[in-house]
C-alpha positions in Angstrom: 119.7 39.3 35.3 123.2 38.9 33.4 123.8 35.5 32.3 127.1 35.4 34.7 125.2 36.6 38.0 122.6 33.5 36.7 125.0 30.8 36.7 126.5 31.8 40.4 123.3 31.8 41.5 122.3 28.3 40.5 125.1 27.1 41.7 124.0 28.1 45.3 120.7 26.6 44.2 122.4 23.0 43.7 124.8 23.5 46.7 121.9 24.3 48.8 120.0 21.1 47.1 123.2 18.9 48.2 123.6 20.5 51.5 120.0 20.5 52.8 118.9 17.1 51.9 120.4 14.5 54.0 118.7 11.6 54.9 120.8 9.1 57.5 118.5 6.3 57.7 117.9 4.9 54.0 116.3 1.4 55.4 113.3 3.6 57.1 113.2 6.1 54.3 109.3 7.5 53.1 108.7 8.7 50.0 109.0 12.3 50.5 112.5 12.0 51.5 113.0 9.4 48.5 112.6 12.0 46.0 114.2 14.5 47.6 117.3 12.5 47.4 116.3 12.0 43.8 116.6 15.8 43.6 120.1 15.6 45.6 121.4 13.2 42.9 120.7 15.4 39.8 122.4 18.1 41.8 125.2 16.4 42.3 125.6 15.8 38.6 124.9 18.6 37.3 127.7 19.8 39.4 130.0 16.7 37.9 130.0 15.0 41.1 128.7 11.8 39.9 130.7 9.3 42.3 128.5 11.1 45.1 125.6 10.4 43.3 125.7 7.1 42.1 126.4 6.6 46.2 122.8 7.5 46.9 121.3 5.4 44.6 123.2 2.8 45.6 122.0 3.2 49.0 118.2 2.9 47.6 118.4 -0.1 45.5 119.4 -2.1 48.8 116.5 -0.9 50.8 113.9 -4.0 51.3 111.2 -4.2 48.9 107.8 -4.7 50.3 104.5 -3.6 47.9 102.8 -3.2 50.5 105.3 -0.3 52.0 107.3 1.3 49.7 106.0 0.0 46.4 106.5 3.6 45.7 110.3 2.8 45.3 109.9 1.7 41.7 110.5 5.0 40.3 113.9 5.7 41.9 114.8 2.3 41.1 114.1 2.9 37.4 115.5 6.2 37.7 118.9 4.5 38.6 119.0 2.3 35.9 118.3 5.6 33.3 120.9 7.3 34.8 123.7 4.5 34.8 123.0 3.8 31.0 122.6 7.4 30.3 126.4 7.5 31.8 127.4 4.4 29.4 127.7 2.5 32.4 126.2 -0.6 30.7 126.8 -3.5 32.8 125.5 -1.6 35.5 122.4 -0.4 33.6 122.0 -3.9 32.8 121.7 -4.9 36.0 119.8 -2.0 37.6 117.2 -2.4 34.9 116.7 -6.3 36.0 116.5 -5.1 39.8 114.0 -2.2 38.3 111.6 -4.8 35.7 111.0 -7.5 39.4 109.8 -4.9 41.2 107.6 -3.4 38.4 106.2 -6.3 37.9 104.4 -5.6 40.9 104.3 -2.0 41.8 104.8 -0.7 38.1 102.5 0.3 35.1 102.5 -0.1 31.3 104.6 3.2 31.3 107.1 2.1 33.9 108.0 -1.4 31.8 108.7 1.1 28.7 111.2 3.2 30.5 112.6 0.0 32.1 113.2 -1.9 28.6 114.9 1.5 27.0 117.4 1.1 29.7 117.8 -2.8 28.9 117.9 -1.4 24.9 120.8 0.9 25.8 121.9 -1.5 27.7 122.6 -4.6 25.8 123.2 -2.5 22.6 126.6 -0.7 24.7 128.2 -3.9 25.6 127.3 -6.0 21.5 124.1 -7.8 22.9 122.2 -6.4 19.7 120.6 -9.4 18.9 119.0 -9.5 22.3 117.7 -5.5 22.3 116.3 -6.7 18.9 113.8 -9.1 20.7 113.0 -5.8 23.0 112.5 -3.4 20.4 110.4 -4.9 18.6 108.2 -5.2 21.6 108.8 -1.4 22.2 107.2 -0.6 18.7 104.3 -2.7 19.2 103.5 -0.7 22.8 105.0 2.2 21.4 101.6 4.5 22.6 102.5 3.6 26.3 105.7 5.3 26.2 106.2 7.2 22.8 109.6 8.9 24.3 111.0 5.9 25.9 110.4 4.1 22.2 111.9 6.2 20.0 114.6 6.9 22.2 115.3 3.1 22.4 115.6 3.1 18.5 118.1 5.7 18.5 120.0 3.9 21.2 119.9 0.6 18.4 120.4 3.4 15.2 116.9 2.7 14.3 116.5 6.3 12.8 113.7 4.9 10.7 111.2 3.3 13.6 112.5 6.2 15.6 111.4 8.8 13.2 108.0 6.5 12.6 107.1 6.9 16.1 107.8 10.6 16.7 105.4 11.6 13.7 103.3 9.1 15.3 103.4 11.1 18.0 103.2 14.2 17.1 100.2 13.5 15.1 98.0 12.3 18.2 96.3 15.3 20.1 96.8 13.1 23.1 100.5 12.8 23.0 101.5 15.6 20.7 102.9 18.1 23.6 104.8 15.7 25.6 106.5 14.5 22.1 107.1 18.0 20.7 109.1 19.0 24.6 110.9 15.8 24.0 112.4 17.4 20.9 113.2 20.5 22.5 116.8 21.7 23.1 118.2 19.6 26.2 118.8 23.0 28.4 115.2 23.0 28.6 115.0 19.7 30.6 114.1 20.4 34.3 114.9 16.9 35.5 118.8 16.1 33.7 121.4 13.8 33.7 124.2 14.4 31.7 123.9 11.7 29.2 126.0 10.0 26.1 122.7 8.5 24.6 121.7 10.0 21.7 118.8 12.3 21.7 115.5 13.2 19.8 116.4 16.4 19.9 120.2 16.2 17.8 119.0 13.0 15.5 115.4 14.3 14.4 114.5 17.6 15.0 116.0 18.9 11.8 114.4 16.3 9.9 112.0 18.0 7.4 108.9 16.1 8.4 109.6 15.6 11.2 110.1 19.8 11.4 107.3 20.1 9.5 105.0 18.3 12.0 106.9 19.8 14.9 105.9 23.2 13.5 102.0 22.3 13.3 102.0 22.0 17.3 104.5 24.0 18.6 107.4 26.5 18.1 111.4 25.9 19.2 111.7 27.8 22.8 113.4 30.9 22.7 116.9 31.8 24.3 115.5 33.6 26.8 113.4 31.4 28.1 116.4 28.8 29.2 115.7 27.9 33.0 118.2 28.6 34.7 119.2 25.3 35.9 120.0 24.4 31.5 122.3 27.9 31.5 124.4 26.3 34.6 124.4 23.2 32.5 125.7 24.7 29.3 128.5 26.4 31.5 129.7 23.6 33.2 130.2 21.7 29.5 131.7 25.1 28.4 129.3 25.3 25.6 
């Protein structure tokens, strides 16, 4: 298919995303409709319409929090807070992240807390708090194997390069986390779940690296051109790259 027919077509695909998701009644909403209007958000970026976005997930943090109902709300919740920081919206992040670490306190996991505290990272390093991601880095690299990703990322957010680079060979070096690290350093257009972001990324601060490189190479090759869904060629257009 030529790269031009490709884009108009996603388009459609987002427009339809926005268009057939609609879901009235947030205070009564289940789960399957939860992440479909996860989906409708990163549609709504990816076609810049962020203000439309942040909306929805507005809507969702107000919904009452039981565990014993929607406990299953924790992940858009700490989806809102990546997305606001992501966005450089760090009083915000701040602030979802809080809303995001009570309830995964009791409807989250090891993993969950990881992804919450880069957001609080991010966070507190945008608006000068460094002093106060510090404390939270440091107890990012100490649990760095429940969230190897969310770690390293975190360092780069604080210009760690060093603990960051640490934790990718890391890594890349356990058969148990070695594919999920080496997507992470993959070009950005081959993210299927995106929002545009002004954090930096694995990807532009350590895949060139020559061990890192070297260790990237001993699992897995760079993705080729052709293989760009077609979700990361609308994305590329839309920045005019």
């Amino acid at each position: 298919m030529w790269l031009g027919e490709r884009i108009v077509l996603l388009r459609v695909y987002f427009c339809d995303v926005i268009s057939l998701v609609e879901v009235k009644a947030t205070a009564k909403l289940i789960e399957q409709d939860a992440w479909a209007l996860n989906a409708k958000v990163i549609a709504l970026d990816s076609l810049g319409r962020n203000a439309e976005a942040e909306a929805i997930f507005e809507a969702v943090a107000i919904i009452p929090y039981d565990p014993d109902v929607n406990g299953w709300i924790v992940g858009l919740i700490i989806n809102r807070g990546d997305r606001l920081v992501k966005l450089g919206q760090w009083h915000k992040a701040l602030d979802a992240a809080e809303l995001a670490e009570k309830i995964a306190e009791k409807s989250g996991n090891d993993f969950a807390m990881m992804l919450i505290r880069k957001t609080k990272v991010c966070a507190l390093t945008g608006i000068g708090q460094g002093d106060k991601a510090k404390i939270l880095l440091d107890t990012m690299f100490d649990k760095r194997k429940d969230a190897y990703g969310a770690a390293a990322e975190a360092m780069l957010c604080a210009n760690d390069d060093k603990r960051a680079g640490t934790i990718v060979l890391e890594a890349l070096a356990d058969t148990d986390y070695s594919d999920t690290m080496a997507s992470n350093l993959q070009r950005p257009e081959f993210e299927l779940i995106y929002i545009p972001s002004i954090l930096p990324s694995l990807y532009e601060k350590l895949r060139n690296r020559p061990d890192v490189s070297a260790a990237f190479n001993k699992v897995e090759r760079d993705i080729p051109d052709a293989y760009i869904p077609i979700a990361g060629v609308r994305r590329k257009s839309l920045k005019g790259l």
